[in-house]
C-alpha positions as a Python dict, from the first residue, in 0.01 Angstrom:
ca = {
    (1, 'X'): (0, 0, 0),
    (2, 'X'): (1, 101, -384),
    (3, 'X'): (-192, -144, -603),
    (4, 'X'): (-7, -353, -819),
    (5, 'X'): (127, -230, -1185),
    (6, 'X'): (-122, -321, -1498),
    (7, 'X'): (160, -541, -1620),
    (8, 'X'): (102, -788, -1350),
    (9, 'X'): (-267, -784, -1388),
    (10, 'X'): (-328, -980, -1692),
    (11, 'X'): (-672, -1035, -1910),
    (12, 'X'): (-657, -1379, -1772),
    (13, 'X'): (-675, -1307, -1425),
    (14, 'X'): (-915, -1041, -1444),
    (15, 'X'): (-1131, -1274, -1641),
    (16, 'X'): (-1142, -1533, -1385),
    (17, 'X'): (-1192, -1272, -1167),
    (18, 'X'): (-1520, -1241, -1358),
    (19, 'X'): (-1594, -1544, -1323),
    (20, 'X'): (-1574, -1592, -967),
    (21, 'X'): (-1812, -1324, -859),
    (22, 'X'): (-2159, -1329, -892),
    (23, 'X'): (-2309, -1036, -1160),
    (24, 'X'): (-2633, -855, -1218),
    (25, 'X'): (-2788, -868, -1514),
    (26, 'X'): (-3011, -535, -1435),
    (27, 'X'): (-2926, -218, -1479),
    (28, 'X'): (-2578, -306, -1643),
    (29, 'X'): (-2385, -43, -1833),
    (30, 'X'): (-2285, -91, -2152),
    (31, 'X'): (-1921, -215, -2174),
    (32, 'X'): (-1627, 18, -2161),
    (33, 'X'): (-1538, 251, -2502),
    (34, 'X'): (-1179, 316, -2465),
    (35, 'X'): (-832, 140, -2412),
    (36, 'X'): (-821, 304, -2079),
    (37, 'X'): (-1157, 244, -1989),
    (38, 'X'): (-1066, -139, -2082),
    (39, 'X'): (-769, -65, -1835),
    (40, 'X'): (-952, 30, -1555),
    (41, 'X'): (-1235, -198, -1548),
    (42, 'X'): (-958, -460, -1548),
    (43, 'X'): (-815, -292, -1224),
    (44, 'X'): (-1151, -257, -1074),
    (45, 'X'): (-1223, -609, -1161),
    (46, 'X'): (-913, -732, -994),
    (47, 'X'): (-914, -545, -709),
    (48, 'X'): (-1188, -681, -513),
    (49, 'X'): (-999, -1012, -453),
    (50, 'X'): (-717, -763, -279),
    (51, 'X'): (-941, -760, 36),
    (52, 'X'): (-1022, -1059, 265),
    (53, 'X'): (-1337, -982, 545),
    (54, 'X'): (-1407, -1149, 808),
    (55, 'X'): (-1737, -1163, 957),
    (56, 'X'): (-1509, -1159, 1369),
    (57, 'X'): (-1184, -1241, 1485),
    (58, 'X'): (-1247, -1577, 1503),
    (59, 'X'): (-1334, -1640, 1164),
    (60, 'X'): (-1206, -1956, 991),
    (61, 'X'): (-1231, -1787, 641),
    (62, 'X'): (-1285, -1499, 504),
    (63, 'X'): (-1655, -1405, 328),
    (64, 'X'): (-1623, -1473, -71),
    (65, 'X'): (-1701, -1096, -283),
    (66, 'X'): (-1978, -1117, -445),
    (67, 'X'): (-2066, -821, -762),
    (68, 'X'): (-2440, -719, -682),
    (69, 'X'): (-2469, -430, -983),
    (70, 'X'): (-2202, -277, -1210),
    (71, 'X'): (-2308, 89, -1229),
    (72, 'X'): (-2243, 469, -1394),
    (73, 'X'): (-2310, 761, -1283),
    (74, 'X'): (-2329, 996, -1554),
    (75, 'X'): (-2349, 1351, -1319),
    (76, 'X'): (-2035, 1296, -1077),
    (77, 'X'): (-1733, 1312, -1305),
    (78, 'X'): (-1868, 1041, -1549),
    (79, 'X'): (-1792, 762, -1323),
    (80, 'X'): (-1822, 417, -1534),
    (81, 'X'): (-1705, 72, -1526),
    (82, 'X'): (-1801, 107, -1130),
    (83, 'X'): (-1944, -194, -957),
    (84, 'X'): (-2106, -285, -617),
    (85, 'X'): (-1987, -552, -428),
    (86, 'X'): (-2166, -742, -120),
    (87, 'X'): (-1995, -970, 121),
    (88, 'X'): (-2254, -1245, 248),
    (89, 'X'): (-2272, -1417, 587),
    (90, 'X'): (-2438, -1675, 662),
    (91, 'X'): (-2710, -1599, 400),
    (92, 'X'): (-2725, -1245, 451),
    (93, 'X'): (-2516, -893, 366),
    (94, 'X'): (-2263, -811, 601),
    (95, 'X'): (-2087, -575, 402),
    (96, 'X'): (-2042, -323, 84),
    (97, 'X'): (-1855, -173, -108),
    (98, 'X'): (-1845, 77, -424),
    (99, 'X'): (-1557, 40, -630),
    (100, 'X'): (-1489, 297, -879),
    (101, 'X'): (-1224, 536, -1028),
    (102, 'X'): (-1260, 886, -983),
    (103, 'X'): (-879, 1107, -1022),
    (104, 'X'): (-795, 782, -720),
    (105, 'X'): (-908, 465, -726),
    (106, 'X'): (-1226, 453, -462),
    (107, 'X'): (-1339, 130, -264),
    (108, 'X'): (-1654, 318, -31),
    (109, 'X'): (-1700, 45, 246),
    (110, 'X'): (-1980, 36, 454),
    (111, 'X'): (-2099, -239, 719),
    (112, 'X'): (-2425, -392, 675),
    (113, 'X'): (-2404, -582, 1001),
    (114, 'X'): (-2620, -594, 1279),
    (115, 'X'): (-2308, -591, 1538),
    (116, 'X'): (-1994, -436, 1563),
    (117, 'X'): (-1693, -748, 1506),
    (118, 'X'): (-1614, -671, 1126),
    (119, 'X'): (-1264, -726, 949),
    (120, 'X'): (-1111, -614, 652),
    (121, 'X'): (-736, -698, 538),
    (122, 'X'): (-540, -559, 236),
    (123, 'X'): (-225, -829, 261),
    (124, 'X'): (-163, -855, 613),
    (125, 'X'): (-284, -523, 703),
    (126, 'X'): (-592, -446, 893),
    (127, 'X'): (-741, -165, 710),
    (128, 'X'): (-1134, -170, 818),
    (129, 'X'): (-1220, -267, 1206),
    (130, 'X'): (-1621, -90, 1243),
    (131, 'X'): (-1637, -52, 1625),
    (132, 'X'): (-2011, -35, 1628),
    (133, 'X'): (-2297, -168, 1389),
    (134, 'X'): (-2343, -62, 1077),
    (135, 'X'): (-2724, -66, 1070),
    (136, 'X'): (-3012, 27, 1320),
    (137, 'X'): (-3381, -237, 1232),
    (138, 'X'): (-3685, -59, 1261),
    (139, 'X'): (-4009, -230, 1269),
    (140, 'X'): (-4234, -128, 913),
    (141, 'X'): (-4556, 14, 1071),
    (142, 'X'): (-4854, -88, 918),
    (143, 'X'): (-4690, -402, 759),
    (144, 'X'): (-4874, -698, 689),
    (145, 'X'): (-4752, -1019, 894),
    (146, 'X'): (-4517, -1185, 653),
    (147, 'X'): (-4603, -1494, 467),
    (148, 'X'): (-4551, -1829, 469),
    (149, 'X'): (-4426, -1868, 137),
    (150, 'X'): (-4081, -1742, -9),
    (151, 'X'): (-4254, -1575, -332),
    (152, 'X'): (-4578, -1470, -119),
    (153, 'X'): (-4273, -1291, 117),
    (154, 'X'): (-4087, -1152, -192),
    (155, 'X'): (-4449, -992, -340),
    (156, 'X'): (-4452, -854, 21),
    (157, 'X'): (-4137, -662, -21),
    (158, 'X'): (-4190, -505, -304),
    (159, 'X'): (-4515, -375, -223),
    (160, 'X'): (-4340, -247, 112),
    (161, 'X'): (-4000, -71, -39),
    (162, 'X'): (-4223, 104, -277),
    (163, 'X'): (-4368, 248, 47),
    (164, 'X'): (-4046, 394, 100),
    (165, 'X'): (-3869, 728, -110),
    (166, 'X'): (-3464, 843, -40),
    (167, 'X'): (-3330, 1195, -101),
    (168, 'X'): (-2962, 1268, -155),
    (169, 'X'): (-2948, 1609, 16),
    (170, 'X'): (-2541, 1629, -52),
    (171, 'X'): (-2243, 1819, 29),
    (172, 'X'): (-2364, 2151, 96),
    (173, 'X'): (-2480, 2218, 457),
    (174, 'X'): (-2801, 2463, 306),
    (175, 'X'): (-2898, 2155, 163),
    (176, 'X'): (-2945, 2331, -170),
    (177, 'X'): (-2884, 2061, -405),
    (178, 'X'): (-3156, 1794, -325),
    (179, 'X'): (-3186, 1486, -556),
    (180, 'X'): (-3502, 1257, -522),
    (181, 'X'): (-3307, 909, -612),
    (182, 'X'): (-3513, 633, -834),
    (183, 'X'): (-3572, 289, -626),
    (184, 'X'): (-3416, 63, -871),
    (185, 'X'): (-3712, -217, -951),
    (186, 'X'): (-3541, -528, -897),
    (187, 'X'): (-3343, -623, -526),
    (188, 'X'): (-2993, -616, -534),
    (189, 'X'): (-2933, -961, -323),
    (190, 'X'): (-3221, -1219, -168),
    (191, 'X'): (-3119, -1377, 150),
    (192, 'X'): (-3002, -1755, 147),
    (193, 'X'): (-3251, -1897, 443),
    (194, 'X'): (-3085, -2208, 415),
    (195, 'X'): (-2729, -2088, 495),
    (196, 'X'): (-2886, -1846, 804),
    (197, 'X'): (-3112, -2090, 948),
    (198, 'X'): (-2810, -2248, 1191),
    (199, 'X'): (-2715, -1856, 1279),
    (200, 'X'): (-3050, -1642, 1253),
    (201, 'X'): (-3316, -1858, 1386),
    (202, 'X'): (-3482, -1551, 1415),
    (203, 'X'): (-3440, -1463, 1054),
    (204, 'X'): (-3732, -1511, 771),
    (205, 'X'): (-3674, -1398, 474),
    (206, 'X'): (-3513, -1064, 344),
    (207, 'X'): (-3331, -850, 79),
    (208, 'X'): (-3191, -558, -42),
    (209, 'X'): (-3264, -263, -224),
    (210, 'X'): (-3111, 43, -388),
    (211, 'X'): (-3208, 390, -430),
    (212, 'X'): (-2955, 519, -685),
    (213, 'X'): (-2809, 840, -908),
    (214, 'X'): (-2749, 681, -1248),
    (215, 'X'): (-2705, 350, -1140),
    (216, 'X'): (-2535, 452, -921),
    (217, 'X'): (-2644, 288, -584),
    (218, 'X'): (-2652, 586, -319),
    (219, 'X'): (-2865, 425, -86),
    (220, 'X'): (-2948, 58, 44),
    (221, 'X'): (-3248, -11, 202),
    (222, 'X'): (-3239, -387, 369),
    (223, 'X'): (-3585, -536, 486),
    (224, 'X'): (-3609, -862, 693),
    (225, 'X'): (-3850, -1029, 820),
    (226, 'X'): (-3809, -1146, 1170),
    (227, 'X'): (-4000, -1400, 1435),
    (228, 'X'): (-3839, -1363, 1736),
    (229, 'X'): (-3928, -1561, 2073),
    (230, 'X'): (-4136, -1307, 2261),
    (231, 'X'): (-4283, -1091, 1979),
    (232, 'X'): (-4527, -1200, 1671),
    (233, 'X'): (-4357, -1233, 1267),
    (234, 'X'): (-4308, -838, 1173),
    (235, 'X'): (-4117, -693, 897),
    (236, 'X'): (-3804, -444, 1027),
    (237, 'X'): (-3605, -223, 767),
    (238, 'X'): (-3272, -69, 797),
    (239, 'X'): (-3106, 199, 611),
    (240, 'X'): (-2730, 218, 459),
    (241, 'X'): (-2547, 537, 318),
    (242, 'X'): (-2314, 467, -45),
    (243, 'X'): (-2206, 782, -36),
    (244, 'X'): (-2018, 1080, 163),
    (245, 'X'): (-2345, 1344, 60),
    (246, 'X'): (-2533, 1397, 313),
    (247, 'X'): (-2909, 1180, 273),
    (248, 'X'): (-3283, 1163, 406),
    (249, 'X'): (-3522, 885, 338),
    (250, 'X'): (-3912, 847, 425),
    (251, 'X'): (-4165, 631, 501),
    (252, 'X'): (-4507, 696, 352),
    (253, 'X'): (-4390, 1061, 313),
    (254, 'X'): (-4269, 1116, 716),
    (255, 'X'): (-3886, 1148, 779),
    (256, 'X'): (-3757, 827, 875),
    (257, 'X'): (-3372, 847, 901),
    (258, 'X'): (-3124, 1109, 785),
    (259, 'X'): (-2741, 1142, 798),
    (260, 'X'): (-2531, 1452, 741),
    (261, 'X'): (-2238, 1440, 506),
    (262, 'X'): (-1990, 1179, 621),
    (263, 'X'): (-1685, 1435, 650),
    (264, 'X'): (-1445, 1174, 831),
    (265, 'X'): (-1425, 908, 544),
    (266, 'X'): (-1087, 744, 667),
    (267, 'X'): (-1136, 616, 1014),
    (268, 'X'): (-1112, 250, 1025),
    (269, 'X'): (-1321, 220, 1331),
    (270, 'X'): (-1641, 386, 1149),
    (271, 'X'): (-1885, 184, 968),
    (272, 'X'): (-1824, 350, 662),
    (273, 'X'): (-1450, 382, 499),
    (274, 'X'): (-1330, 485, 160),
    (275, 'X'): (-964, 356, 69),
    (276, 'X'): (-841, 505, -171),
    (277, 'X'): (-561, 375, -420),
    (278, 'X'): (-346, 513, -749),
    (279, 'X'): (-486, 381, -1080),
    (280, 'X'): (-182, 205, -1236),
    (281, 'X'): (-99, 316, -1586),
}
């Protein structure tokens, strides 16, 4: 399905657009520079509200779009007016995407779920089904238990993802090109306890962090804390690829997780899926 001409997109609508999703303050490029710049970031904008996901099948809405970061990276093609956007359930991220225009209009999705039961519609048209989870928890070894305050928690978390480093090792199977990313200082979303207390019981606290290129988030990085019946409070993390190049990431220097590059990027039964549309001139 092509995306709809610029003429029917007005300022208006992409302003309201704006206004309906949620934007970071950190790390924020600086506003577009050209009349086609101006275009796209209109398009990109607009777009987000083309998709409508569903946390199952039996859904009785679909998850509002939330922008986490707008982003640039400077070293692929001079990708700008990009942005991140995070689908929330229940009070936590059940999926992402990176939206940004490079020779095609991009939108990278990726599940952040726990289980497989994921939706994603353009129209009427099923375009995104993940038939398996799209993360894996790990406990953090050597964690402290987690706190009984929300800020105490919060100081906790940032002490632990600095414990943490993420390597974009790329698109070249010798692995010749390795990038250290930078572990952007600030989360990207804090769960809402109150909206997963009725659905995580289990559930204590958490957010999300990015390891990026630029700004450009390449890597998320999603720690929770987590009392469940039979075990004591521990904190668990969870990695998620934002990119086809292959990537590593450590804990306290020893190889945690790594994923090859993602070479099938248009299955709609993977957790990961890039649709990709023509930018309207």
């Amino acid at each position: 399905m092509k995306l709809r001409s610029t003429s029917m997109i007005s300022v208006a609508f992409a302003a309201t657009v704006c206004l309906a999703l949620r934007i970071s303050s950190g790390d924020e490029p600086g506003a577009p520079e050209t009349e086609r710049d101006n275009r796209v970031q209109i398009v990109i904008d607009a777009c987000v509200e083309r998709y409508r996901l569903l946390p199952a099948s039996d859904a009785q809405r679909p998850l509002d779009p939330q922008v986490a970061i707008r982003w640039r990276n400077p070293t692929r093609g001079g990708q700008a007016n990009a942005i991140l956007v995070l689908w929330v359930h229940d009070g936590r991220p059940a999926a992402a995407a990176s939206v940004f225009a490079l020779g095609q209009l991009c939108h990278e999705f990726v599940s952040l779920s726990r289980t497989a039961g994921l939706l994603a519609y353009e129209g009427n048209e099923l375009v995104w089904s993940p038939s398996a989870a799209g993360l894996q928890f790990q406990d953090v070894t050597d964690a402290p238990t987690p706190a009984e305050s929300p800020v105490a928690r919060l100081r906790q978390m940032k002490g632990l993802v600095r414990r943490f480093s993420a390597t974009l090792t790329g698109w070249k199977s010798s692995e010749s090109r390795r990038e250290e990313l930078r572990l952007l200082p600030q989360q990207l979303y804090r769960y809402d306890m109150k909206a997963a207390e009725s659905t995580h019981p289990e559930l204590r606290d958490g957010a999300m962090f990015a390891f990026v290129q630029g700004t450009d988030p390449e890597v998320m990085l999603l720690l929770e804390a987590v009392a469940e019946r039979d075990r004591p409070p521990r904190w668990q993390y969870a990695f998620a690829r934002a990119t086809s190049g292959g990537l590593e990431a450590q804990l306290d220097g020893k190889l945690v997780w790594k994923v090859e590059q993602l070479l099938d990027d248009k299955s709609s039964t993977n957790p990961q899926i890039v649709l990709r549309r023509v930018i309207p001139e």
